[in-house]
C-alpha positions as CSV (number, residue, x, y, z in Angstrom):
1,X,-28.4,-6.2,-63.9
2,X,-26.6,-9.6,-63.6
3,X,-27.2,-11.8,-61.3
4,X,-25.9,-15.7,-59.9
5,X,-29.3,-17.0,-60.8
6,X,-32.1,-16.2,-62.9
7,X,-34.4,-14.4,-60.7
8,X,-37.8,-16.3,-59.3
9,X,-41.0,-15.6,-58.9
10,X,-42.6,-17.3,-56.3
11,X,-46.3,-17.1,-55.1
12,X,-46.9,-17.9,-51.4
13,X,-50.1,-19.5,-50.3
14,X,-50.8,-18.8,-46.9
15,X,-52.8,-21.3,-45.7
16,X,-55.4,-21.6,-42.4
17,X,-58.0,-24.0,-41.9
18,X,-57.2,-25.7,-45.7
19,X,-58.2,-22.1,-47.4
20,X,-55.7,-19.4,-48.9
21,X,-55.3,-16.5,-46.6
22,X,-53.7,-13.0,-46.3
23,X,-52.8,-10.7,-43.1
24,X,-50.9,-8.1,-42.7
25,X,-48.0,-7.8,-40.0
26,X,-49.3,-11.5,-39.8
27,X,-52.3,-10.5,-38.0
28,X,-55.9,-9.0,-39.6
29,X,-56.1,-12.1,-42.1
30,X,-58.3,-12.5,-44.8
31,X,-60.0,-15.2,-47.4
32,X,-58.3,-15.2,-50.3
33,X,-59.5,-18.7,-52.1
34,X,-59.1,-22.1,-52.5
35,X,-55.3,-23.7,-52.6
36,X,-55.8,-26.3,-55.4
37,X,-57.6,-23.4,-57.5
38,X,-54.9,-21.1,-56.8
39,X,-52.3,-23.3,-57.3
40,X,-53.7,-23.9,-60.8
41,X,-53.6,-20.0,-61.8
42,X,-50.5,-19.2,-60.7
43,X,-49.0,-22.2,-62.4
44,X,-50.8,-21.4,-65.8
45,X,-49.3,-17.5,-65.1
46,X,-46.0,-18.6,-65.3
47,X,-45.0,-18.9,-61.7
48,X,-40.9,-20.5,-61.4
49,X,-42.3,-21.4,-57.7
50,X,-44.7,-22.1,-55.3
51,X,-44.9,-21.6,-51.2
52,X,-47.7,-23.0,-49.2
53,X,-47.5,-22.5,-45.5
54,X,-49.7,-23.4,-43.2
55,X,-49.2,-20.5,-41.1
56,X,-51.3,-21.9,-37.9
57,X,-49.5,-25.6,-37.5
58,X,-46.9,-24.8,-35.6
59,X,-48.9,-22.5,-32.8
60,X,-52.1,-25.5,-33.0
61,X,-48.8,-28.2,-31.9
62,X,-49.5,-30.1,-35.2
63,X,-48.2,-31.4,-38.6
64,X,-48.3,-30.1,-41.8
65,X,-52.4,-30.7,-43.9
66,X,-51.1,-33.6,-45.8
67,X,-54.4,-33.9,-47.8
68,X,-53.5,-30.3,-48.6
69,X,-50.2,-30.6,-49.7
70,X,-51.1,-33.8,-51.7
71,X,-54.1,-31.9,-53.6
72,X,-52.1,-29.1,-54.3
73,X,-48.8,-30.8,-55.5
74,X,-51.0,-32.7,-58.0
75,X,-52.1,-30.1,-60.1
76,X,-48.6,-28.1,-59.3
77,X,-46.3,-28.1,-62.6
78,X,-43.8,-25.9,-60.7
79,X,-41.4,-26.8,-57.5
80,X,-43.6,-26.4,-54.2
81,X,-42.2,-25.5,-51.2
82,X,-43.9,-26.6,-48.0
83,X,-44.0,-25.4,-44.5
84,X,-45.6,-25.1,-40.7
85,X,-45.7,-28.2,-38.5
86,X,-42.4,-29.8,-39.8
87,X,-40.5,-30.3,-36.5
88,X,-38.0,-33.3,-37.4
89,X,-37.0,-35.5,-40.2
90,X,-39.9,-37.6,-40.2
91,X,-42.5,-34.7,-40.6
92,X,-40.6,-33.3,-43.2
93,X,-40.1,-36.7,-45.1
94,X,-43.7,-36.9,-44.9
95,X,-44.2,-33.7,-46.6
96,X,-42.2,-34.4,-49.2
97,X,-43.8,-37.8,-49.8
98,X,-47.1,-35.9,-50.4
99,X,-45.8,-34.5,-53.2
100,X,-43.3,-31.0,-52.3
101,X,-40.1,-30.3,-54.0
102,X,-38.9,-28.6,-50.8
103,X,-40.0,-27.9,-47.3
104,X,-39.1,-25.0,-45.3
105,X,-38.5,-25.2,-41.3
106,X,-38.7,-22.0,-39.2
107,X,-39.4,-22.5,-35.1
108,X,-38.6,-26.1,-35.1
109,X,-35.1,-25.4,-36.5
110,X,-34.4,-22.1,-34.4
111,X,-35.1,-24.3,-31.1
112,X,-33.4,-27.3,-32.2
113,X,-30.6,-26.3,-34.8
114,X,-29.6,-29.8,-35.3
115,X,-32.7,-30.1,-36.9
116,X,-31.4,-28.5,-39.9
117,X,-28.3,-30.5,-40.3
118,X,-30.1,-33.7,-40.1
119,X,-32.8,-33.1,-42.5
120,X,-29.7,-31.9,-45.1
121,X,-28.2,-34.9,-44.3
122,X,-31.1,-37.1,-45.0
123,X,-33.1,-35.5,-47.8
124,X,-30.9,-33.2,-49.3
125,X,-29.7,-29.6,-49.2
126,X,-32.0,-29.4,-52.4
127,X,-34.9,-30.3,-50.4
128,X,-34.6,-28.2,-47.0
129,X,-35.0,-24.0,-46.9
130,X,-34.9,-22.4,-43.8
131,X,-37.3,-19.5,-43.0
132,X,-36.4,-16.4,-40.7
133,X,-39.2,-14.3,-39.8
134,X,-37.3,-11.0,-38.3
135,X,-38.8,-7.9,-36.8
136,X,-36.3,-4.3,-36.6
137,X,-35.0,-4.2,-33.3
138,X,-32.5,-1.6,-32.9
139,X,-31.3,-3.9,-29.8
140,X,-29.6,-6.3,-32.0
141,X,-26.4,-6.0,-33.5
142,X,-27.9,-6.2,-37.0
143,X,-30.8,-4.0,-36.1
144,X,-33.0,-7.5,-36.7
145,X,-34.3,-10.0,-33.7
146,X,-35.7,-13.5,-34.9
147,X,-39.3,-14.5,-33.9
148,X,-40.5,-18.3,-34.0
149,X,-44.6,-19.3,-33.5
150,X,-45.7,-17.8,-36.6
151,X,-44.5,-14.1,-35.7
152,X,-45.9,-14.1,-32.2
153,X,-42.5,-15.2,-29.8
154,X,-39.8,-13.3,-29.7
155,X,-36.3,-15.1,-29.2
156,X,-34.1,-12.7,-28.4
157,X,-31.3,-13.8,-30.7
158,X,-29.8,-11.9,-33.8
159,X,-31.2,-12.6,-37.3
160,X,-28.0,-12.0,-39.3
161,X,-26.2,-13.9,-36.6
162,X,-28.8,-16.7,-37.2
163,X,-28.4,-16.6,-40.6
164,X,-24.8,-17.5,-40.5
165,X,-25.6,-20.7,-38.3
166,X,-27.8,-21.9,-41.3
167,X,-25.6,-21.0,-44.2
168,X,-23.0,-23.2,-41.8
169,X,-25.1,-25.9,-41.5
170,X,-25.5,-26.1,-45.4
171,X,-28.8,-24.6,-46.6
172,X,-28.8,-23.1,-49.8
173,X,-31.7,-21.3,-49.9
174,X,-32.9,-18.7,-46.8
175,X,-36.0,-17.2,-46.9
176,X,-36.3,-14.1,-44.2
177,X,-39.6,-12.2,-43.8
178,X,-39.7,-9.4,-42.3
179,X,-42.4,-9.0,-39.6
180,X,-42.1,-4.7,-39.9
181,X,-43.1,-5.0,-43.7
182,X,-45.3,-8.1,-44.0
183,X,-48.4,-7.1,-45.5
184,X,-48.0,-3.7,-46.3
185,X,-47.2,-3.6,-49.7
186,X,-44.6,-0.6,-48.4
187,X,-41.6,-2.4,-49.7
188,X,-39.6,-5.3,-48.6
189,X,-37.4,-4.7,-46.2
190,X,-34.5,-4.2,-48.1
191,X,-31.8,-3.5,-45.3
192,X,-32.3,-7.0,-43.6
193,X,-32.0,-8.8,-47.2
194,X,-28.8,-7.0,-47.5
195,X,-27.1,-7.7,-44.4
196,X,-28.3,-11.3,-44.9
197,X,-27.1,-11.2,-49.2
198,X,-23.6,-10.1,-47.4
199,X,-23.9,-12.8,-44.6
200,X,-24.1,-15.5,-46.2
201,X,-23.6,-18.0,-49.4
202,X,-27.0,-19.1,-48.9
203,X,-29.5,-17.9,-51.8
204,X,-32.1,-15.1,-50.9
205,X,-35.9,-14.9,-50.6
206,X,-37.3,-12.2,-50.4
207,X,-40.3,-11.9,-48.4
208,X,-42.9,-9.4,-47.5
209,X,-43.6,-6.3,-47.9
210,X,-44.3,-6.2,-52.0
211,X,-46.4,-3.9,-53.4
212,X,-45.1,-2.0,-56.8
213,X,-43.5,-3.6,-59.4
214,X,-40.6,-1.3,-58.4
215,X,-40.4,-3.1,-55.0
216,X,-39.4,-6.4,-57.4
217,X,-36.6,-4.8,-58.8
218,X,-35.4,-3.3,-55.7
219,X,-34.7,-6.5,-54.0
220,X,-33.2,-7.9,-56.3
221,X,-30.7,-4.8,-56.4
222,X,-30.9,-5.7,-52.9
223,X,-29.4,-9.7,-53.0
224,X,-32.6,-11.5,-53.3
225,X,-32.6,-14.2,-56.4
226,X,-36.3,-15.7,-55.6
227,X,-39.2,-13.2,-55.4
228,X,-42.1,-14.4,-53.0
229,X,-45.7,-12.2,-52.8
230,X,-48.8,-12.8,-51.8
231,X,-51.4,-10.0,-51.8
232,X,-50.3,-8.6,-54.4
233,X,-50.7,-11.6,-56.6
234,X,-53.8,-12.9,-54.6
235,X,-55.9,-9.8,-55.4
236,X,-54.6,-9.3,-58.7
237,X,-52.7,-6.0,-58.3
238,X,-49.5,-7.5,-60.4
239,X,-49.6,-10.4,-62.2
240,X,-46.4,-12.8,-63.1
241,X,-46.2,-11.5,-66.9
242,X,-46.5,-7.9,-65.8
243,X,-43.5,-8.4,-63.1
244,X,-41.3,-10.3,-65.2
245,X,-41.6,-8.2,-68.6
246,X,-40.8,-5.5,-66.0
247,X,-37.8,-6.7,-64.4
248,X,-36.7,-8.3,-67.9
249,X,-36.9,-4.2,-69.3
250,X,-34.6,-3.5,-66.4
251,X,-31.8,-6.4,-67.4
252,X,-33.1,-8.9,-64.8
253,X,-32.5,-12.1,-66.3
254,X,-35.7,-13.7,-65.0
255,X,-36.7,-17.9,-65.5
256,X,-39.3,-19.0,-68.2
């Protein structure tokens, strides 16, 4: 299978309290270890990418756990991607001078869209992803609503149709989870990556739901060019070499 870019695997960190968690449907979460630690293996395991979130700043009304990000980006040998808390230009400057590659916006940038064009136009398209989280509403006229806070607030407004207000703005990168499939380790959610592959110019994440090495392959036969998992990597069910000799045996050109 060919694709624009050599596929990605990227571990996401969820973070709470400075500790590694997992939920599922971003609820029932559990300990899953230390960020710095974790950081470290994944790196060493051949990771393209990291993601840390800290999945409680924006809900708790505060930034970003700069000590966090700085601790982990030091032992990081990969790009990180940051995000939670960054509201404006100056949060997200500030999570880039602790030592990310890239921060990713979600609620901030879905109530203020000018967010998004700003932080382009400062730091760089390179430096700015935006994340959708999505749950199936058959409502909507892509079947998909957008939520902000984390999961928890529903807005009402159209994923797909959102997603073409960020490619506009300039993101290159767009990284939808889907609320239905988070956790489960049933799948992604391979219709909403689709509709979004064909909405936009923007490149893919995909984003929960991973729980087979077949799931892998799927999005990517789906649009997605960067590969994001948690549990599955957390609690050792797949590792990086597994997944990408897989994918590579299936003509996925793969990074690394």
């Amino acid at each position: 299978m060919e694709t624009s870019f050599p596929v990605r695997i990227m571990p996401c960190l969820d973070m709470q309290a400075g500790r590694v968690v997992k939920g599922v449907q971003f609820v029932d979460i559990r300990d899953a270890g230390d960020p710095v630690e974790c950081c470290r293996a994944y790196c060493d395991s051949g990771a393209d990418e990291l993601a840390l979130l800290d999945i409680t700043a924006t809900v708790e009304n505060r930034d970003t756990l700069l000590d966090v990000v700085s601790r982990v980006a030091r032992v990081a040998t990969v790009p990180l991607t940051v995000g939670g808390g960054i509201r404006d230009v100056d949060s997200a400057a500030a999570v880039l001078a602790a030592g990310a590659d890239r921060i990713s916006t979600s609620s901030a940038a879905f109530r203020r869209p000018d967010t998004i064009h700003e932080m382009i136009d400062k730091l760089g398209a390179d430096k700015v992803t935006v994340a959708i989280d999505a749950a199936r509403n058959a409502e909507m006229p892509s079947g998909y609503e957008v939520y902000i806070d984390g999961g928890r607030t529903a807005t009402g407004a159209d994923a797909v149709e959102w997603a073409r207000r960020v490619d506009g703005f300039g993101c290159n990168l767009v990284l939808p989870t889907s609320k239905s499939t988070d956790g489960a380790k049933t799948g992604y959610d391979l219709p909403l990556i689709s509709k979004l592959k064909q909405a936009v110019g923007a490149e893919i994440v995909a984003s929960g739901g991973a729980g087979t090495l077949e799931h892998f392959y799927q999005a990517v036969e789906a649009g997605a060019t960067v590969l994001l998992a948690a549990s599955v990597f957390h609690f050792n069910v797949i590792s990086i070499p597994e997944l990408k000799r897989y994918l590579k045996d299936r003509g996925v050109a793969v990074s690394g």
